[in-house]
Every structure is written in C-alpha cells, then in structure tokens.
C-alpha positions, -999 to +999 in steps of 0.1 A: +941+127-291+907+147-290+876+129-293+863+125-325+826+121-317+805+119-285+803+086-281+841+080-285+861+060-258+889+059-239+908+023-245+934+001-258+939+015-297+925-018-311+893-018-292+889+018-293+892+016-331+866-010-334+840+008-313+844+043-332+844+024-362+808+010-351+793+043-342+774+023-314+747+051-306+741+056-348+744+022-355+713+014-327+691+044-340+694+033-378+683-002-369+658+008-347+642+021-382+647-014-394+622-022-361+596+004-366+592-010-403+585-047-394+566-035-367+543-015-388+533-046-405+496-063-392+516-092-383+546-101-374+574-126-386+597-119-364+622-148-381+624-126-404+633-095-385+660-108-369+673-118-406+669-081-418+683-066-386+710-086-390+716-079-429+712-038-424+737-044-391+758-059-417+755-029-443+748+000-426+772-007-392+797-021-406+802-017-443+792+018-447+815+025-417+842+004-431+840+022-464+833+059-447+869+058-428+888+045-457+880+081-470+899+105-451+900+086-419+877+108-401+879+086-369+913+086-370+918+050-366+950+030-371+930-005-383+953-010-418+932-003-450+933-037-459+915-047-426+888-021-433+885-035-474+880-068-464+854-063-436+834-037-459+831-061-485+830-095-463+800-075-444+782-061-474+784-098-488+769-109-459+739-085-462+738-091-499+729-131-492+707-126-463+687-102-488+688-131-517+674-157-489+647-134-482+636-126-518+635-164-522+615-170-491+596-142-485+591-118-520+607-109-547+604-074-542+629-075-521+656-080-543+652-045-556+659-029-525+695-052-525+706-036-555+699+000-540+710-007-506+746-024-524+747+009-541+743+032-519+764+021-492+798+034-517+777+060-534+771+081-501+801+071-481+833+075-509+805+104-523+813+089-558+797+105-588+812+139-575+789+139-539+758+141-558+745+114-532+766+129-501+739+151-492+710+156-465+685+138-488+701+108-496+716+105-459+676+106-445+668+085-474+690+058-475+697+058-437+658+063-424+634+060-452+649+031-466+654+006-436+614+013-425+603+003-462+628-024-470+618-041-435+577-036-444+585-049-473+598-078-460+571-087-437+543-081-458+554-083-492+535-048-503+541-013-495+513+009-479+505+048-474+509+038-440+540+029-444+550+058-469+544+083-445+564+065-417+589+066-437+583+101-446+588+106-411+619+086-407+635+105-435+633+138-422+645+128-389+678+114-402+683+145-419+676+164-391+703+140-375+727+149-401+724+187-401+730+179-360+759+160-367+778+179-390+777+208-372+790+188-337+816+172-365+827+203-375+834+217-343+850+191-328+870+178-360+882+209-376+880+237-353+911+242-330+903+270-314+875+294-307+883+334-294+853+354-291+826+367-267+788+372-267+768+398-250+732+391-235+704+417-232+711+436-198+749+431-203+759+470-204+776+482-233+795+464-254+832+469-249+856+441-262+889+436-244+882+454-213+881+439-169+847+445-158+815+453-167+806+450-206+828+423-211+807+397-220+807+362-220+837+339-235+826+316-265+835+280-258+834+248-274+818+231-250+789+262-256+789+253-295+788+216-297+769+209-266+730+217-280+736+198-308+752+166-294+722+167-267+698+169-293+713+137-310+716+120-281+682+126-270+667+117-302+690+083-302+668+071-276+635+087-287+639+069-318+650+033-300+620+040-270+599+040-298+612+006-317+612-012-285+573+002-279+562-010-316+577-044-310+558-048-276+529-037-287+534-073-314+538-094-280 
C-alpha cells in the first residue's frame, strides 16, 4: 500500500493504524500552539498547562482524527468504525471535563471556548453544514488561533493584543500548513501516475518525444510532493523549537 502521508510507517496493521491515525508530527505542532499560548502569559501555571495540553491532545489528536477517518477513510486504516466512534467521543468527553475543571478553577471564560472547540471538532472534520467550515480559515483558526487563545486564557483569565496578534500569527501559519498539505495530499492520495517533462532555460529547443538533446527533464512525483512536504516538515519543528524556547524562557 502507498504511503498515505510522510510521516506514515511501515508496521504491524494495528500499530500502523494507530500511529497514522495520530498524525504524530501534526499532532506535536498543534500542541505546541497550546505551549506558545500559556507561555505568553506573565506567569506561569504550569498545572494548568499540562491540564490544557492534555485536553487539546484529547480533542485535536485524537477526536478530530477519529472523526476525520470515519469520513472517507483517507488513511486507509482497517480500525472498525465502531472503534473509531467510541474513541472520538470517549476523547472529546475527556477534553470536554478537563475544560469544565478548568472554568471552575481557573475562569469562567473558559467555558466558551468548550463549546466552540466541541463544535468544531465535527463541523470541520465530517465538513457538516455543506463544508462551510472545511476551509483554510477555519483550519488556521480552529487548529492555530484557537489553542494559543484558549491556553492564554487559561493562564491569565483575560485576553490581550499581545495575545491577539500571536494568534494572528498562529493562524496564518496553519493555513499556510494546510495549503502545504493538501497539495502533498493530493499527490500522493489521488494521483497514480504523472507523464510529462519540463524544459529549463539553456535546454535547446523544445522537442517532446525525441533521444537527445531538447528532451527535457521527466516530471516525477518525488519532484512534485517533495518542496511541500519539506516545507511542512521544516516548519513542524520551527513551530515546536519555538514552544520549547517560550517555556524555557518561564524556567
């Protein structure tokens, strides 16, 4: 079976399901968001960090996953739709009473961004109400925007134009992640096969299906996904260097 992604691994079928299903690299870089919001706050609590990591882990790694391959099955795994069900919804129950706890404890304005995240997590991945939230927007804004403020939120109970335009920030670089990984998606997941040739500057004359000179250079898939799935994986790390440099910088 061809790869799915470029992080997908080569194992038993029920371990190689769950990892997929994770989205390890994604699933890092979208809590590292999650980071850089606590992190932003004057002071840390970082009880209640490791309470919001875990919830988000809970909704956006697993849940949203969960929910995302019972549509389709885009990463072609064989874990029975039942399996996936009661994980989404165990998961996103999970997430729902960590975020209760930390209304209670910590403010209520919290419990706000519950009832968005609950939402979002079917709204975007089984793009109900016709797709109208399966888009670029709501991608960087649910999956960027979203964990930096919730987590701010959390640790200092306000919401700041500091915090606004990290966020900002954090939006448009999921949505740049998106239009990266839909085009690697596409390539990978729906293309099987490529015939075609460039032709450089300097190359001679451009003459198609001839030995020689002016023949050009073969398109390959390798050639069209590569850029893209480098950029992503470069910007993995950029985003997680930067997490783990906020959080030292609390120490």
């Amino acid at each position: 079976m061809r790869n799915v992604a470029w992080y997908d691994v080569k194992a038993r079928r029920w371990l190689r399901d769950v990892v997929i299903l994770l989205h390890p690299p994604y699933t890092m870089w979208h809590l590292a968001y999650v980071v850089i919001g606590a992190a932003m706050a004057p002071r840390m609590n970082w009880e209640t960090l490791l309470w919001t990591l875990l919830a988000f882990f809970l909704g956006m790694g697993i849940c949203a996953h969960c929910a995302d391959e019972l549509r389709g099955r885009p990463l072609k795994t064989k874990i029975p739709g039942l399996i996936l069900a009661l994980a989404g919804g165990l998961s996103l129950g999970g997430a729902v009473t960590i975020g209760l706890a930390i209304g209670v404890r910590e403010t209520i304005w919290v419990l706000p961004c519950i009832l968005f995240g609950a939402f979002i997590v079917f709204a975007y991945n089984l793009e109900l109400f016709r797709g109208f939230f399966h888009t670029n927007f709501w991608f960087g804004f649910a999956w960027g925007a979203f964990p930096v403020l919730t987590a701010y939120l959390a640790q200092t109970h306000t919401v700041s134009p500091v915090i606004v335009f990290v966020a900002a920030a954090c939006l448009l670089y999921s949505m740049a992640q998106r239009v990266l990984s839909l085009q690697a998606r596409f390539w990978r997941r729906k293309v099987d096969g490529i015939d075609g040739r460039y032709y450089l500057a300097g190359d001679g004359p451009v003459v198609p299906h001839t030995q020689g000179y002016g023949t050009g250079h073969k398109i390959t898939r390798p050639a069209v996904i590569g850029p893209a799935e480098f950029g992503l994986k470069l910007m993995t790390w950029a985003v997680t260097l930067a997490a783990i440099g906020l959080v030292l910088a609390h120490l």
